[in-house]
C-alpha positions in Angstrom: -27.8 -10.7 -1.8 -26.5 -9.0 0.7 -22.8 -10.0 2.3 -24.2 -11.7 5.8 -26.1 -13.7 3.2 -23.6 -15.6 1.6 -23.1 -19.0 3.7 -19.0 -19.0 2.5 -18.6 -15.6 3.6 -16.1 -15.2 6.1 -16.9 -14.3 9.4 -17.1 -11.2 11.0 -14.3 -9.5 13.0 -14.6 -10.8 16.3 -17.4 -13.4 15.4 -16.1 -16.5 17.2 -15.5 -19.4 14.3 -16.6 -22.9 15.4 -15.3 -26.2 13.1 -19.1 -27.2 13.9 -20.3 -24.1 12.3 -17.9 -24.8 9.0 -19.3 -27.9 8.7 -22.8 -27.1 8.5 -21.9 -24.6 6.0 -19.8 -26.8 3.8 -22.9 -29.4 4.0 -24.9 -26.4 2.8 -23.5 -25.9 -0.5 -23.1 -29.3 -1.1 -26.8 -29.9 -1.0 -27.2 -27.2 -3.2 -24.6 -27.9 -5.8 -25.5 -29.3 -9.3 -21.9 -30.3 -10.0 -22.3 -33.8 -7.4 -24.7 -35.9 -9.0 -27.0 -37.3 -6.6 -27.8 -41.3 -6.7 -31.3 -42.3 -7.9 -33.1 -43.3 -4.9 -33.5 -46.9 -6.3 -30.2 -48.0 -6.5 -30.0 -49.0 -2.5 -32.8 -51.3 -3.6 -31.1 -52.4 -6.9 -28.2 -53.9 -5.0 -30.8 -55.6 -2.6 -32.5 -57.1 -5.5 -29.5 -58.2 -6.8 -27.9 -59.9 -3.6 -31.6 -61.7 -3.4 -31.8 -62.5 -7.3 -27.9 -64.3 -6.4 -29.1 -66.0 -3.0 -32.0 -67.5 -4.8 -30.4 -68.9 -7.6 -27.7 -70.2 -5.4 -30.5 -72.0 -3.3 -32.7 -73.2 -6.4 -29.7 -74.6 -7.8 -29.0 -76.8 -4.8 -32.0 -77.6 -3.7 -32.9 -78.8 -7.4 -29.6 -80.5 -7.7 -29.7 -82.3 -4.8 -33.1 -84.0 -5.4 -33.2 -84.4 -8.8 -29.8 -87.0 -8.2 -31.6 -88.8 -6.1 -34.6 -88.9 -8.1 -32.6 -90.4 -10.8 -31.0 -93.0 -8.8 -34.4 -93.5 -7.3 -36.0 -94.1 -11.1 -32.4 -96.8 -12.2 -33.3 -98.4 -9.1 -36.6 -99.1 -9.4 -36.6 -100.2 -13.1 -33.6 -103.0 -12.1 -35.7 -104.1 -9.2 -39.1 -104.1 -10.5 -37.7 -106.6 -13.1 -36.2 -109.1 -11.0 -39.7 -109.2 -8.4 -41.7 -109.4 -11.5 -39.8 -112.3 -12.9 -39.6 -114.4 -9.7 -43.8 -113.3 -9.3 -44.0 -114.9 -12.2 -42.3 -117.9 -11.7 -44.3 -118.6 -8.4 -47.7 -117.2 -9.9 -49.0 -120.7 -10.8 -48.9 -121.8 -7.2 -52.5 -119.3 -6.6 -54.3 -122.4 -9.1 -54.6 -125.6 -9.6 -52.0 -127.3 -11.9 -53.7 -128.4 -15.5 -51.2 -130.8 -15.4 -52.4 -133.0 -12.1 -55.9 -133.3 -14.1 -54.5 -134.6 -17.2 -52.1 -137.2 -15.3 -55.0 -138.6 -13.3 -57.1 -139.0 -16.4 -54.3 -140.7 -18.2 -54.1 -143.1 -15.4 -57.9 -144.0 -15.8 -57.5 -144.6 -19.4 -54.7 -146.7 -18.8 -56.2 -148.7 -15.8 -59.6 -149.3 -18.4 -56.8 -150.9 -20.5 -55.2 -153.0 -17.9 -56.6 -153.7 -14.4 -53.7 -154.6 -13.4 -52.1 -151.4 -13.0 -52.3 -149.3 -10.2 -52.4 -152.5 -7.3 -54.4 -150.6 -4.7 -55.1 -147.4 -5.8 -58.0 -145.8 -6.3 -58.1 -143.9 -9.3 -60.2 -140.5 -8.8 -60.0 -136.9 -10.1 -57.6 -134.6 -8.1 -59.9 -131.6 -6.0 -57.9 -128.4 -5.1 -59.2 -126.3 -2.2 -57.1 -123.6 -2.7 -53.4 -122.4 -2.4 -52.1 -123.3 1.2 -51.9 -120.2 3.5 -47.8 -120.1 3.1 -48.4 -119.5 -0.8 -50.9 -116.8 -0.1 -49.0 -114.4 2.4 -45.6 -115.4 0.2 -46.8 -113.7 -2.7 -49.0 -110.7 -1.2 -45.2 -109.9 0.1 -43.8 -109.9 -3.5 -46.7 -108.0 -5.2 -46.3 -105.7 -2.5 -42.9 -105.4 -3.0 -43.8 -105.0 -6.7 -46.3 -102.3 -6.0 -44.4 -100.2 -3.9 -41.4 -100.1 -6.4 -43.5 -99.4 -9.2 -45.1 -96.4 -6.9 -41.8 -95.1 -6.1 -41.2 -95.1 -9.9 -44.2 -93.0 -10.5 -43.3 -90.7 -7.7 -39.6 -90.1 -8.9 -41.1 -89.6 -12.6 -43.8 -87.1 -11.0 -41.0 -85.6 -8.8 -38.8 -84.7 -11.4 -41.7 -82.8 -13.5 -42.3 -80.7 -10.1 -38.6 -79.6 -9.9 -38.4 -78.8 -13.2 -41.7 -76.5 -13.3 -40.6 -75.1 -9.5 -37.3 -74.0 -12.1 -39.3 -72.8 -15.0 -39.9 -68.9 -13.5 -38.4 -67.1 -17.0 -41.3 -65.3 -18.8 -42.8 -61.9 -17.0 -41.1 -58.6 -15.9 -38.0 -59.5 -12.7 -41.1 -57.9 -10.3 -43.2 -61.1 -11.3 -40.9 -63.5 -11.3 -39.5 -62.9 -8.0 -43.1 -62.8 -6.5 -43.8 -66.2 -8.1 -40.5 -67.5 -6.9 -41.0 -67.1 -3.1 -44.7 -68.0 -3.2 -42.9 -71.2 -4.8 -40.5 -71.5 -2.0 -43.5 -70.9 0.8 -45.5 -73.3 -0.5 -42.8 -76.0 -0.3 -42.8 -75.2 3.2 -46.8 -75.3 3.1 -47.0 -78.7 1.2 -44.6 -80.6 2.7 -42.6 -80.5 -0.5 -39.1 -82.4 0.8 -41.0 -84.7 3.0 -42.9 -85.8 0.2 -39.6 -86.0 -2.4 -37.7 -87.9 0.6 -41.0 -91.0 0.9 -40.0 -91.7 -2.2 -36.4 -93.7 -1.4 -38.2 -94.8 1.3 -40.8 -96.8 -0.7 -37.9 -98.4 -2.7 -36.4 -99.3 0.4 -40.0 -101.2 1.7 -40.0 -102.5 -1.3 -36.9 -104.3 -1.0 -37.4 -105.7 2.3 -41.1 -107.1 1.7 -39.5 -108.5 -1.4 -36.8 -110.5 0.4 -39.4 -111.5 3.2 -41.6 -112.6 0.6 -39.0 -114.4 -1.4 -37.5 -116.5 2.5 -40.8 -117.5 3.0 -41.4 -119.1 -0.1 -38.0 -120.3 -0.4 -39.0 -121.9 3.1 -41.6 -123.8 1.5 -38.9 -125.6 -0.6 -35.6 -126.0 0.7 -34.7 -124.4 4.3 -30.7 -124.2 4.2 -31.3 -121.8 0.7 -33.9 -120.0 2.5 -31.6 -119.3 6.0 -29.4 -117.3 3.5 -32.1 -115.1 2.2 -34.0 -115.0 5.4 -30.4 -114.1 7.3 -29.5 -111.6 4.7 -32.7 -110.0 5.1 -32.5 -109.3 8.9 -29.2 -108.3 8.5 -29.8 -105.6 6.4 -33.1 -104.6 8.4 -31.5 -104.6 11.8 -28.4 -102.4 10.4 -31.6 -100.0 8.8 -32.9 -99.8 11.9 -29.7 -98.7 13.9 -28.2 -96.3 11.3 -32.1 -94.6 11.0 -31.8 -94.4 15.3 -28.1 -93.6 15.5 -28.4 -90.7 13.1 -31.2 -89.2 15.0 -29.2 -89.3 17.8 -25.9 -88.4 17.4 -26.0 -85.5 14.9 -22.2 -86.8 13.9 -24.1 -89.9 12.9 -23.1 -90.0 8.7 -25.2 -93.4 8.4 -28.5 -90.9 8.0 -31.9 -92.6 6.0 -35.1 -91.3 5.0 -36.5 -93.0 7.9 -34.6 -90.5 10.2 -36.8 -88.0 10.1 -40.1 -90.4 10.0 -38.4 -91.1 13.5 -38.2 -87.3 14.5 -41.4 -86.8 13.7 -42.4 -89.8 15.6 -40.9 -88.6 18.7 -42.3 -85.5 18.3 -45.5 -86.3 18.2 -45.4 -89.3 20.8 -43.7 -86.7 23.1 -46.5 -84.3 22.2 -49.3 -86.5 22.8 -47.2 -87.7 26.2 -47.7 -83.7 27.6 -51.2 -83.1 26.2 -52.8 -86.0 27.2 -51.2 -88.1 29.8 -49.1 -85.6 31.9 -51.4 -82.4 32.2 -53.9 -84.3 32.9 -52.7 -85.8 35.8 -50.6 -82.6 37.3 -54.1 -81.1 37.2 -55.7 -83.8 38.7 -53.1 -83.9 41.5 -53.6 -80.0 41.7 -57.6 -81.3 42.1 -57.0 -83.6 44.5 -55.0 -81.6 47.2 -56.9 -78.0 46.4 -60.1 -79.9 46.5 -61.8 -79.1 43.5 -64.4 -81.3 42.4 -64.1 -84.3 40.2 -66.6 -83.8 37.7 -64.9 -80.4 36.6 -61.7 -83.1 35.9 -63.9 -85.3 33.8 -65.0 -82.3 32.0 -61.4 -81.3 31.1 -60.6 -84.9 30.6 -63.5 -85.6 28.0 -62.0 -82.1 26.6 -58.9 -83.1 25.4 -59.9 -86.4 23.9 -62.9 -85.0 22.2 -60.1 -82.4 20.5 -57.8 -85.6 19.9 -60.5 -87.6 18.2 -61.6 -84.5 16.0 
């Protein structure tokens, strides 16, 4: 190799020397040195794999966490309560048929007035009929069963619920390539299915349950004595109307910490309310405004019209 060959030759006398030119050179050799070792091309995708493998757990962790207390308080709660509405349901289920007992006074009576006619001055002695349970009865107890119902469904859900957290955790066997794949198909499909909207009904329930249980229990207690049912029947309200605001008041003030799982059944609501306002009520009549003062015809408005709600029906 000849001297002009050699990039850390010096340069020749009277070649101007540029830092730019140095540089390059310097760059040269390093490039082709086998003293540097040069880092596999995988490791800028190692550390990415890593800061994901961290994020993730952090999030799992969390997001498990988080529901899998309240699924546990969810499950104590329901037990408690399903025991105390099955126990007064019991103790008001003989109201739904006739009492054996009314039958075997009357016939008692008979027997007796056979032994003396004396007894009983004007009465007459007959077998008691039963037409049914009177209406208050009826609706009393179809709010306690379902009361009862619901917090034995919530039960179920929290039970189900925690056997979904606990599989959406169980990612361990299969290379790291594998697991990650199945990991954020699991994440996208909570997304998909509705997964927290589903896990946050289930409080909910618990909470219907408890209110058709005490609107069940002041009606029948109605029945009986009024100044014991005005307790229930004002508790109940009470507790209903401050639902109702702290469910409203969280929704709109985002500093609101009084938040329920019916805060977000309200968002939704609005949404879709506000939705069906601007799809249906509102474009409608802009374009039929527009119709009117450009002249277009009216059957082209009745074709839009039956548009829309043929596509609301479907």
């Amino acid at each position: 190799m000849s001297e002009s060959d050699d990039p850390m030759a010096p340069p020749a006398q009277g070649q101007p020397e540029s830092s730019e030119m140095l540089l390059h050179q310097i760059l040269n050799v390093l490039k082709q040195s086998v003293i540097a070792k040069k880092p596999p091309p995988s490791d800028d995708w190692n550390g990415f794999w890593d800061v994901y493998d961290q994020e993730a757990e952090e999030f799992d962790k969390s997001f498990v966490e988080k529901y899998a207390s309240d699924l546990d308080n969810g499950l104590i709660f329901a037990g408690l309560f399903s025991a105390v509405n099955a126990t007064f349901v019991g103790t008001m289920l003989p109201n739904l048929s006739p009492a054996p007992s009314d039958t075997t006074n009357a016939l008692l009576m008979m027997i007796y007035y056979q032994l003396n006619n004396t007894a009983f001055p004007g009465q007459v002695l007959s077998l008691p009929s039963w037409d049914g349970p009177l209406w208050v009865t009826i609706w009393t107890q179809t709010l306690l069963y379902a009361g009862l119902s619901a917090s034995l469904l919530a039960a179920l859900g929290a039970v189900l619920g925690k056997q979904w957290l606990r599989d959406y955790r169980d990612n361990t066997r299969g290379p790291r390539e594998s697991r990650r794949i199945r990991r954020q198909l699991k994440v996208d499909g909570l997304e998909t299915w509705h997964f927290e909207a589903v896990l946050r009904a289930i409080p909910a329930l618990l909470q219907l349950s408890l209110l058709l249980f005490g609107t069940g229990l002041g009606g029948y207690l109605w029945t009986q004595q009024r100044t014991v049912a005005a307790v229930v029947v004002g508790t109940t309200c009470f507790g209903a109307f401050f639902y109702i605001v702290a469910s409203i008041s969280s929704y709109l003030y985002v500093s609101c910490p009084f938040t329920t799982p019916a805060s977000a059944l309200v968002y939704h609501s609005l949404c879709a309310i506000q939705s069906f306002i601007v799809i249906y009520v509102t474009r409608p009549l802009n374009w039929l405004v527009h119709a009117t003062m450009t002249g277009i015809q009216l059957d082209k408005w009745r074709i839009y019209w039956g548009f829309l709600w043929g596509r609301y029906i479907s």
